[in-house]
C-alpha positions as CSV (number, residue, x, y, z in Angstrom):
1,X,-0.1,59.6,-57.0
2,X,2.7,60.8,-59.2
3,X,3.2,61.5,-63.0
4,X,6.2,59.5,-64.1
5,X,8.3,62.3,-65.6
6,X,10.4,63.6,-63.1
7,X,14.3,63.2,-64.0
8,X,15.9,61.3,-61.3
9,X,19.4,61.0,-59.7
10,X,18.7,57.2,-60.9
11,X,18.8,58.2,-64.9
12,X,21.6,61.2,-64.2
13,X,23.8,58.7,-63.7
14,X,23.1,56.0,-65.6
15,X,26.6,54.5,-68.1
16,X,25.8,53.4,-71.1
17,X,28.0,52.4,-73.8
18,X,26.8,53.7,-77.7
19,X,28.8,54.3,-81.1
20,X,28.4,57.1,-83.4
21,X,27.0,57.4,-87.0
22,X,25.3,59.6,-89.7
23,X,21.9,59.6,-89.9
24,X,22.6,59.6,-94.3
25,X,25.5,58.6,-96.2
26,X,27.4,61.5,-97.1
27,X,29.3,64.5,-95.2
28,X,26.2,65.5,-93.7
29,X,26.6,68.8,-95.4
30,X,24.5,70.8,-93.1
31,X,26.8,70.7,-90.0
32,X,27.8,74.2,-89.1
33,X,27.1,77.1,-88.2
34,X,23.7,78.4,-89.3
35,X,20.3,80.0,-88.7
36,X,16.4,79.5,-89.4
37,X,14.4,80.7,-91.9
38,X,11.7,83.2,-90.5
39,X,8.0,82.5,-92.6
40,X,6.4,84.7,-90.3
41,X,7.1,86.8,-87.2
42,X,6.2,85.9,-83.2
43,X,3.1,86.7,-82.4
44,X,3.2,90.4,-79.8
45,X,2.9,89.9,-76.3
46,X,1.2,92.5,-74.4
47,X,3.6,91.7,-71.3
48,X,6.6,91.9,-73.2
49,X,7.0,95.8,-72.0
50,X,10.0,97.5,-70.2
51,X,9.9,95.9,-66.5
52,X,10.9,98.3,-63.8
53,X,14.6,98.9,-62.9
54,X,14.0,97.8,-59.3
55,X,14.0,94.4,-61.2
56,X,16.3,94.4,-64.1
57,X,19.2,96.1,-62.3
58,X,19.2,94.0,-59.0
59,X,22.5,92.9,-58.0
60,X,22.2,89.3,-56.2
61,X,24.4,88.9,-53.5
62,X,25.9,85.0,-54.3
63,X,27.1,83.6,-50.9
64,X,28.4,80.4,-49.9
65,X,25.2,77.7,-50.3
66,X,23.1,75.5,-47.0
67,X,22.3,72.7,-47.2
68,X,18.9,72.5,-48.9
69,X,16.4,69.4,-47.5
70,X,18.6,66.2,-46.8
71,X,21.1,66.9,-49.2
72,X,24.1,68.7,-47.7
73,X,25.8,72.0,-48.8
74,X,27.4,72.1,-52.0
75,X,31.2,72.2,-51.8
76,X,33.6,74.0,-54.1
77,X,32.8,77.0,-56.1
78,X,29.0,77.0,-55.6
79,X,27.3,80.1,-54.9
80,X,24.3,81.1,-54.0
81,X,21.7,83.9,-54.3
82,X,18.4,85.1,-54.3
83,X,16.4,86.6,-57.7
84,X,13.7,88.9,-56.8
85,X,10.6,88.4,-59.5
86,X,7.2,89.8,-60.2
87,X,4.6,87.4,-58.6
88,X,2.3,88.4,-61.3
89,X,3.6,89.3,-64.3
90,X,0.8,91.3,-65.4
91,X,1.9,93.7,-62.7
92,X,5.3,93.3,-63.1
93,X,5.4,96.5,-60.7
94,X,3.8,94.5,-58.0
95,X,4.2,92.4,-55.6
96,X,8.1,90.3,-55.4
97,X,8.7,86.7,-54.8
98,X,12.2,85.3,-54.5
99,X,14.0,82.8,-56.8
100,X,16.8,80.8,-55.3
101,X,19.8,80.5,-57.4
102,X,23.0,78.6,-57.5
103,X,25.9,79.3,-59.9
104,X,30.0,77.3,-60.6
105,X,31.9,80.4,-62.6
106,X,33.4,79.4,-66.0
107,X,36.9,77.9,-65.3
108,X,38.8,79.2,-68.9
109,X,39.3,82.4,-70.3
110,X,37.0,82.1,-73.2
111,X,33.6,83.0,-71.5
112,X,30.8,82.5,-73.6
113,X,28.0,83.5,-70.7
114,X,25.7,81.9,-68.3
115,X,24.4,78.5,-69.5
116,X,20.6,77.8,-67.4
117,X,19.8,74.4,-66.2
118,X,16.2,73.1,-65.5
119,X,16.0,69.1,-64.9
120,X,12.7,68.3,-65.1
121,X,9.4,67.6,-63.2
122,X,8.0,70.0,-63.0
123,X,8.9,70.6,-59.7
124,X,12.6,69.4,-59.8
125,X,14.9,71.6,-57.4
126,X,17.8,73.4,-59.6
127,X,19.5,74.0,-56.6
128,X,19.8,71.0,-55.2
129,X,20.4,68.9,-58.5
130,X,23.3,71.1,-60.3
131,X,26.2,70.6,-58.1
132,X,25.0,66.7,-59.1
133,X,25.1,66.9,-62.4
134,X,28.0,69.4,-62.2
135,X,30.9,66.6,-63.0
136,X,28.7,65.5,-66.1
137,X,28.6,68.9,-68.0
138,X,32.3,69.8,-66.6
139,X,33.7,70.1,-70.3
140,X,30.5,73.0,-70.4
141,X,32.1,74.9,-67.5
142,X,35.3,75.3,-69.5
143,X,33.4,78.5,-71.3
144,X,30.1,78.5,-69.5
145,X,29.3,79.5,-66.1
146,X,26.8,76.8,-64.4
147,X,23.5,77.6,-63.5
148,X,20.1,76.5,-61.8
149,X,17.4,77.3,-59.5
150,X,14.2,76.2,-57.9
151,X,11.0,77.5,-59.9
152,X,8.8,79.4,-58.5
153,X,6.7,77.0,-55.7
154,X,9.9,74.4,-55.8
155,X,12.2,73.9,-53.1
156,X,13.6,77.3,-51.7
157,X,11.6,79.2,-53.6
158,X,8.4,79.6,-52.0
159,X,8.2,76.3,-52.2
160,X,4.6,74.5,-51.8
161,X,3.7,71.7,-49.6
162,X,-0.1,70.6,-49.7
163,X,0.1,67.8,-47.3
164,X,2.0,66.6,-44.1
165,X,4.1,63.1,-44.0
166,X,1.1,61.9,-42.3
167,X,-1.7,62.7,-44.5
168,X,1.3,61.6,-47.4
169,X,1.4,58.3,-45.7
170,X,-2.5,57.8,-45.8
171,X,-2.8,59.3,-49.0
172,X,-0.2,55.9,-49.9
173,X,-2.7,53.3,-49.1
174,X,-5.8,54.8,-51.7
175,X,-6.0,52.3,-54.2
176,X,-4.9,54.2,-58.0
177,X,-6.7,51.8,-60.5
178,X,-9.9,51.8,-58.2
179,X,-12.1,48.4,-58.8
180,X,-14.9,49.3,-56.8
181,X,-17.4,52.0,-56.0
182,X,-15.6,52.5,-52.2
183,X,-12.3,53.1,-54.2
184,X,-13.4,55.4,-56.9
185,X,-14.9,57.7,-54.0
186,X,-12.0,57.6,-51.9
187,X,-9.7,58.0,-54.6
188,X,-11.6,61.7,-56.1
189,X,-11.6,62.5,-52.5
190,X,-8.0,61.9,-52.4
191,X,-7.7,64.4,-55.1
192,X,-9.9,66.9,-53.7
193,X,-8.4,67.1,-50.7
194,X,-5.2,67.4,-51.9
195,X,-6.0,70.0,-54.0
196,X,-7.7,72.1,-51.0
197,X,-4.5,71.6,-49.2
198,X,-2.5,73.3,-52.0
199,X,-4.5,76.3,-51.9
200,X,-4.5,76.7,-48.2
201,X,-0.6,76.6,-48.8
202,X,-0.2,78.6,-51.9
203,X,-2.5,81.4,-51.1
204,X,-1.8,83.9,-54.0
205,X,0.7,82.1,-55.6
206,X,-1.6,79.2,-56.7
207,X,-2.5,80.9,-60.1
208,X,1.3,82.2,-61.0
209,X,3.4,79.2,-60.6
210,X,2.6,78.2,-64.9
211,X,5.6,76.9,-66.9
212,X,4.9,80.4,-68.8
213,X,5.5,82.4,-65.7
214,X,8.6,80.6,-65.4
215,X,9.5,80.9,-68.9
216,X,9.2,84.7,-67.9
217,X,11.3,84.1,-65.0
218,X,14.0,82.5,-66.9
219,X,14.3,86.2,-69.3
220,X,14.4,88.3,-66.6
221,X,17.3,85.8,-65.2
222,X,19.4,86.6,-68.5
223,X,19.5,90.2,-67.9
224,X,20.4,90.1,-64.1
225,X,23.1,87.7,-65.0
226,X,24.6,90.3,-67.4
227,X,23.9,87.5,-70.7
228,X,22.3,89.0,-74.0
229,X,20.9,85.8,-75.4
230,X,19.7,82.9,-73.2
231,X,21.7,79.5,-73.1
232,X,19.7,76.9,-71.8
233,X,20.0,73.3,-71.2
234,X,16.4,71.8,-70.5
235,X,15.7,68.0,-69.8
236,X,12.9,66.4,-69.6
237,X,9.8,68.9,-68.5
238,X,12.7,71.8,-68.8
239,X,12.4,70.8,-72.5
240,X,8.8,72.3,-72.5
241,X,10.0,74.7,-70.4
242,X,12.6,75.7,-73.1
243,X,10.3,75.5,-76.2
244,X,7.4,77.9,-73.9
245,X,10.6,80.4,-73.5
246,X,11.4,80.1,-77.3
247,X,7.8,81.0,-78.5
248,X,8.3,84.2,-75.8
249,X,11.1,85.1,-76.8
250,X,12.7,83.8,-79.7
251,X,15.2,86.6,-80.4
252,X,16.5,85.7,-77.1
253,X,17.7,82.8,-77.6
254,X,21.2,81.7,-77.3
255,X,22.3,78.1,-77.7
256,X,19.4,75.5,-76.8
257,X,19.8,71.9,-75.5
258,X,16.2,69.9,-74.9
259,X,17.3,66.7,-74.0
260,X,14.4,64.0,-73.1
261,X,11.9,65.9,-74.7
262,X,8.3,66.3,-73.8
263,X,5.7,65.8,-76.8
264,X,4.4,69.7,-77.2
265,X,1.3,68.1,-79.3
266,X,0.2,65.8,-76.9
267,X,-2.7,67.0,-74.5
268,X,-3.3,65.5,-71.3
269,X,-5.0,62.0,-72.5
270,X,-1.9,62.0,-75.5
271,X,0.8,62.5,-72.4
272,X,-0.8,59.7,-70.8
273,X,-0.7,56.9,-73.4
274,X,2.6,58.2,-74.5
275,X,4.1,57.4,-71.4
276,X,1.7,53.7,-71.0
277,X,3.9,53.1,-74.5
278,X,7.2,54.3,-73.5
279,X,7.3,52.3,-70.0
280,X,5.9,49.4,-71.6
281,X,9.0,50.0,-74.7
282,X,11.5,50.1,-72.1
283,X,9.6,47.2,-70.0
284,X,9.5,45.0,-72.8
285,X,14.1,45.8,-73.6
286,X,14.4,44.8,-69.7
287,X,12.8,41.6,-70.4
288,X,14.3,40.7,-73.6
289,X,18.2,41.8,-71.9
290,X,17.1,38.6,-68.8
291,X,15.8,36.2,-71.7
292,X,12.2,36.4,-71.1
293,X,9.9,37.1,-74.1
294,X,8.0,40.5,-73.5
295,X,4.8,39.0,-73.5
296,X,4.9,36.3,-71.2
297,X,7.2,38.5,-68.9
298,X,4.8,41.3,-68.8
299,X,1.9,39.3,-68.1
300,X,3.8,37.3,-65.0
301,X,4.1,41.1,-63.8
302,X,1.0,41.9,-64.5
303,X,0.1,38.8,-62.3
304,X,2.0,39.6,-59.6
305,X,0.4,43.3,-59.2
306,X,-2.9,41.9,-59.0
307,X,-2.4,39.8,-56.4
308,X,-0.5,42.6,-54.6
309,X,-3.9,44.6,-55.2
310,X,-5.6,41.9,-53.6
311,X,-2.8,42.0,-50.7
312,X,-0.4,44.1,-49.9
313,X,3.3,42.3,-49.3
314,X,4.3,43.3,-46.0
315,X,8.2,44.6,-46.0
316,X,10.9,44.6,-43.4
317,X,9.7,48.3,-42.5
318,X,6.6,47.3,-41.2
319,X,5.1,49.2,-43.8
320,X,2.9,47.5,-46.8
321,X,4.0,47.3,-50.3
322,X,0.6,48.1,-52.2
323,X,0.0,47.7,-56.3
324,X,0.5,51.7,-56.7
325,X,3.4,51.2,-54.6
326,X,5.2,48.0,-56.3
327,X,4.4,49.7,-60.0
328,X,6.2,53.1,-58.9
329,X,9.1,50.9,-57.9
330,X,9.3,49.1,-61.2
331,X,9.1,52.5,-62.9
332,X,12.3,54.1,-61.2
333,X,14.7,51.3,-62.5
334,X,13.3,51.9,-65.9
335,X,14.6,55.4,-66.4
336,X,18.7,53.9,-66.3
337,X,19.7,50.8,-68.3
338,X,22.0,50.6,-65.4
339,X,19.1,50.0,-63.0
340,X,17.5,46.9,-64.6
341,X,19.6,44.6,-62.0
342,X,18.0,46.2,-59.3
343,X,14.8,45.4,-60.8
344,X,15.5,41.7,-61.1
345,X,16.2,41.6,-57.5
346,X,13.1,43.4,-56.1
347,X,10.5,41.7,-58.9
348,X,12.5,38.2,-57.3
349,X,11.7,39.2,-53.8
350,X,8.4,40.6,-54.3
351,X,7.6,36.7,-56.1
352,X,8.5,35.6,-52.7
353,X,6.2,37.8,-50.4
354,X,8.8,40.3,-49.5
355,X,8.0,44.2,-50.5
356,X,11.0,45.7,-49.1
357,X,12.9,46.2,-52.3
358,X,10.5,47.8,-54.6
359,X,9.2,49.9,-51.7
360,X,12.5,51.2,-50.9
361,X,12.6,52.0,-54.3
362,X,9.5,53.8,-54.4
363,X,10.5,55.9,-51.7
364,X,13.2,57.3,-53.5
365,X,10.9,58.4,-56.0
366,X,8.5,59.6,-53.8
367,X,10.9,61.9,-52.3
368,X,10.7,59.8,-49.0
369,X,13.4,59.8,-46.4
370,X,14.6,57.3,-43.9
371,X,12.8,59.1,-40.9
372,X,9.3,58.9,-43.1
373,X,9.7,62.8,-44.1
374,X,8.8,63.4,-47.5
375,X,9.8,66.3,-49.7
376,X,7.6,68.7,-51.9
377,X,8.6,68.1,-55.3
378,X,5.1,65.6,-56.0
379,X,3.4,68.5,-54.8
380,X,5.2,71.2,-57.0
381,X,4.7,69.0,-60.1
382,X,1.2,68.7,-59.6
383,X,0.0,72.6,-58.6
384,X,2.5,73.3,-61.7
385,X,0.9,70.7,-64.5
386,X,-2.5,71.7,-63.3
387,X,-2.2,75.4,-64.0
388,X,-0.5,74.4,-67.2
389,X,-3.3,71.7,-68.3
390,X,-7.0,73.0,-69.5
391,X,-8.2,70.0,-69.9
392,X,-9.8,67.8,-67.3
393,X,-11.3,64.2,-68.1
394,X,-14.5,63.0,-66.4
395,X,-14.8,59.8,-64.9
396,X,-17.0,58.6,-67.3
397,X,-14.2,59.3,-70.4
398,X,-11.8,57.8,-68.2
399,X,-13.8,54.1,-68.3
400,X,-14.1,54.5,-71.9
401,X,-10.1,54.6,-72.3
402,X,-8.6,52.5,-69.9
403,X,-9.3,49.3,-72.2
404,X,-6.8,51.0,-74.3
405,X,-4.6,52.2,-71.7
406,X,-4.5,48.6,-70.5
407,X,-4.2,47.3,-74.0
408,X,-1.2,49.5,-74.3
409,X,0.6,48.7,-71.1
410,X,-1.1,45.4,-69.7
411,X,1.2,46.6,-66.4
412,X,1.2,50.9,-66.5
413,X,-1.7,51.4,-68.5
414,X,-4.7,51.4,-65.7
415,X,-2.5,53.6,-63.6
416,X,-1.9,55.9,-66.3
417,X,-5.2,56.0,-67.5
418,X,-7.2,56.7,-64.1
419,X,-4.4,59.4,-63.3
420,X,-5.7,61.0,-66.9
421,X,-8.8,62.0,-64.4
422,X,-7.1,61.8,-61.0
423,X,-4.7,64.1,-61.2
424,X,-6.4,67.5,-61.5
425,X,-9.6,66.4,-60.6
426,X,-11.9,69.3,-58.9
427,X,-8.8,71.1,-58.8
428,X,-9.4,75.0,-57.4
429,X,-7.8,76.7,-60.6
430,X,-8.4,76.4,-64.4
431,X,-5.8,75.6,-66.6
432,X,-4.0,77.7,-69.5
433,X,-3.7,75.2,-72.1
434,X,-4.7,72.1,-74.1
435,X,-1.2,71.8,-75.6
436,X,1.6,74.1,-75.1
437,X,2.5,76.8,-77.7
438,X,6.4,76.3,-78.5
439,X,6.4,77.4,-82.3
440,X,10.1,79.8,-82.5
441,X,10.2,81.2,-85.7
442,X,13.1,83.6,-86.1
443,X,15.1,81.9,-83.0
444,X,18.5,80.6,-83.5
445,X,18.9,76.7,-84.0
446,X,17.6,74.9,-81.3
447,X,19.1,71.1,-80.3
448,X,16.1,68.6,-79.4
449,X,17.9,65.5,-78.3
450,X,16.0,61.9,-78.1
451,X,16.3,58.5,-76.8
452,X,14.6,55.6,-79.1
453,X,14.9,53.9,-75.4
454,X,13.1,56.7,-73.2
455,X,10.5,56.0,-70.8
456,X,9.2,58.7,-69.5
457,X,9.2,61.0,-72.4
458,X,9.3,58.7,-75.7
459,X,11.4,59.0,-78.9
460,X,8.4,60.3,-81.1
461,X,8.3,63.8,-79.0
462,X,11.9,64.7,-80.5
463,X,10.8,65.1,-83.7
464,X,7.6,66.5,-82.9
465,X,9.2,69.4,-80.7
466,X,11.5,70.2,-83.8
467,X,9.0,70.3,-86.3
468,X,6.7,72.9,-83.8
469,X,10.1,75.2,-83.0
470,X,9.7,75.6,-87.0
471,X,11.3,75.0,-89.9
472,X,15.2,76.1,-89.3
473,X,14.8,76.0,-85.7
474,X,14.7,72.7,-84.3
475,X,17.2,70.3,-85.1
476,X,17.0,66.5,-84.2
477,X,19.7,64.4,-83.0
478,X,19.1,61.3,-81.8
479,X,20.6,58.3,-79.7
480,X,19.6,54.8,-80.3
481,X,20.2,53.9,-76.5
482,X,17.8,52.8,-73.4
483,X,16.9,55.1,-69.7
484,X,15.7,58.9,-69.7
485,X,18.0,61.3,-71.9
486,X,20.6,61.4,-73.8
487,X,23.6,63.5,-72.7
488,X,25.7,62.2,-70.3
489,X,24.4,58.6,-70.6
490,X,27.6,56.8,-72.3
491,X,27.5,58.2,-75.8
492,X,30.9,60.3,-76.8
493,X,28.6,60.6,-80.1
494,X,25.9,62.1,-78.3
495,X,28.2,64.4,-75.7
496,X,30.7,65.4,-78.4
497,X,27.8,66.8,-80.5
498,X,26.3,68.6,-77.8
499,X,29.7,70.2,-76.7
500,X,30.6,71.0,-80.1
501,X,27.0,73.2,-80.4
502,X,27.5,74.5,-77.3
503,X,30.9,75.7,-76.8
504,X,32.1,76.4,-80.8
505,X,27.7,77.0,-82.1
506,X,28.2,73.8,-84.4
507,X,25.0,72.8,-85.2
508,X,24.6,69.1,-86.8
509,X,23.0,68.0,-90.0
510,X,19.0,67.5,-88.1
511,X,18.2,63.8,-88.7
512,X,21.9,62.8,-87.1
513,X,21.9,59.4,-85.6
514,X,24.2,58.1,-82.7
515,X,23.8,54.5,-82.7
């Protein structure tokens, strides 16, 4: 199984076509450049003290990038280097783990510093996404010089895989909205194992892989790279990623972009239902854009996964398309506007007994290559969220939701719900939190950036991430557009405002609106 908020190549480069207005009448008088109010000071952090020189004066030695995975090398300017950093950083004079980096230098003059890049997941690679999104944020290079890496237990970086392609392959065919006893048993056992198979993987670093650790990560970053203040672009789960870092260290931040942005006040259940809503949201605009009415539409879907629970469709592959399978597919093309012709096709085909297409499109989400090898990221996003998450429905709490879940999402709400006690069930280590802490008082203006049309991390978490950064702090902009995130997705409203906060520290009236 597989939380639905990984950012994917599908969304990056999704074209959509927006226009550009005031949230108010008026000049929108609070454009410029400004700073928060401070009601009361961060709380102290008893691992906030002077880390050891061995770390804060390492020089990384940036080379010429491999190819990382299937994808190939980078070509260009990349470069790429290794960050050593405390694998617990309650001994930050312990133990080192290494952090893979990869970095474009600013191409003008007028260098304003390094500007960090985290795409999601959690467990999204850095490395392999940046030179990606590199032609998207090439205006950002003009004064910024570009740069990612893989989290610790992603990719390069002591990356974790719990399970072979084999036992992934298995794992395919457990049935996520069990109906019967059988499939309830095998699909906590599914869970179980996988979370045994973690541990036997991770060893030590199973308990200090936490967005926080991460967060601590990303400040020790800033001072290697030279950079007084921390410029960050976060999307999607790097917008919790940012807010944790903010409440660390709020007089270390720089400019801020959270773009997609995860709801910091939902808790595990909240996340859930969140998502059941904003699939459904974005469900229900595909229908409406190929005539249908949302209803009907949904329940002819809705149709057609039950009888794929009942029977798998084969597919071309050999392989069988399964109702965990089919709703996967349906989610990628949801996260691009762009995409919503590729669903028509593989809905059409799937209608007439052929799984190939939604399968195929599965795969890509599933990390799946065309010689059956899957990559780690599933893995990373689930030890990651499950040392962040405290909280750990039973069964029983489960049942007594999914009639809502279902009456939410008719078509994502049973899988949504039963992942609510799936997903870290039995799992070896407690979580941290119920909710993440992100409140930032005395940090510069932060930009939280949302989509009225976002899937996997709906409008309504925008505004709830600004108001927890504080009063002064956050600053809303939103885009009234369709697929995961905002920059880069067709609106010269949306990029020009970003640009003009990160290279010249504009900061727009909060409330603006690019329509």
């Amino acid at each position: 199984m597989s939380r639905f908020v990984r950012w994917t190549a599908v969304a990056a480069t999704a074209v959509l076509v927006a226009g550009c207005s005031s949230g108010s009448s008026g000049s929108g008088g609070d454009e410029g450049k400004g700073g928060p109010t401070s009601p009361k000071a961060s709380p102290a952090d008893p691992r906030t003290a002077a880390l050891p020189a061995s770390l804060t004066t390492q020089k990384p030695g940036w080379h010429r990038c491999e190819g990382t995975g299937n994808a190939p090398a980078p070509s260009g300017d990349w470069r790429c280097a290794t960050l050593k950093v405390p694998l617990d950083w309650a001994k930050p004079g312990g133990e080192t783990i290494g952090l893979s980096l990869i970095r474009a230098r600013a191409t003008g003059d007028d260098r304003i510093g390094s500007l960090l890049f985290n795409f999601g997941g959690p467990g999204g690679s850095g490395v392999s996404s940046m030179p990606y999104y590199g032609s998207t944020v090439a205006k950002l290079r003009e004064r910024y010089d570009l740069v990612s890496w893989d989290p610790r237990g992603v990719g390069a970086s002591e990356g974790i895989r719990c399970r072979g392609d084999r036992e992934i392959r298995t794992a395919e065919t457990v049935d996520a909205t069990p109906d019967t006893p059988a499939e309830e048993r095998a699909y906590f056992q599914d869970a179980t194992d996988f979370g045994k198979g973690c541990v036997r993987a991770a060893g030590k670093l199973m308990t200090h892989v936490s967005t926080t650790d991460t967060a601590r990560d990303m400040d020790l970053m800033r001072q290697v790279l030279g950079d007084s203040q921390t410029h960050y672009f976060g999307i999607s789960y790097g917008t919790e990623l940012g807010g944790v870092y903010a409440h660390l260290f709020p007089k270390h931040v720089g400019r801020m972009v959270l773009d997609a942005v995860v709801d910091p006040s939902a808790d595990t259940v909240g996340h859930a239902e969140n998502q059941a809503r904003g699939f459904q949201r974005a469900l229900d605009d595909y229908l409406r854009s190929t005539g249908q009415d949302p209803k009907q539409g949904t329940r002819k879907i809705a149709d057609l996964l039950a009888e794929i629970d009942a029977g798998p469709l084969p597919a071309s592959s050999g392989r069988k398309l399964t109702e965990t399978l089919a709703i996967t597919g349906i989610v990628v093309t949801l996260y691009s506007k762009s995409a919503w012709p590729m669903l028509t096709s593989a809905l059409k085909a799937a209608e007439g007994g052929d799984g190939s297409k939604l399968l195929a499109l599965a795969d890509e989400y599933n990390d799946r290559d065309s010689t059956g090898h899957y990559g780690t990221a599933t893995h990373a996003q689930r030890v990651i969220s499950c040392l962040d998450e405290r909280q750990r429905p039973t069964l029983a709490r489960t049942k007594k939701l999914l009639p809502e879940f279902e009456r939410i999402s008719p078509v994502f709400g049973a899988l949504l719900g039963w992942d609510t006690a799936g997903w870290c069930h039995d799992w070896p280590v407690a979580g941290q939190y119920d909710t993440p802490e992100v409140a930032a008082w005395g940090a510069a203006p932060v930009l939280v950036v949302g989509n009225t049309g976002d899937p996997a991390t709906p409008y309504e978490g925008a505004r709830r991430m600004a108001d927890e950064l504080g009063k002064g702090v956050g600053v809303e902009l939103t885009w009234k557009g369709e697929g995961h995130g905002a920059y880069g997705n067709g609106s010269d409203c949306v990029d020009s405002t970003v640009n003009a906060y990160l290279l010249n520290g504009t900061v727009p009236r909060d409330g603006k609106v690019c329509a």
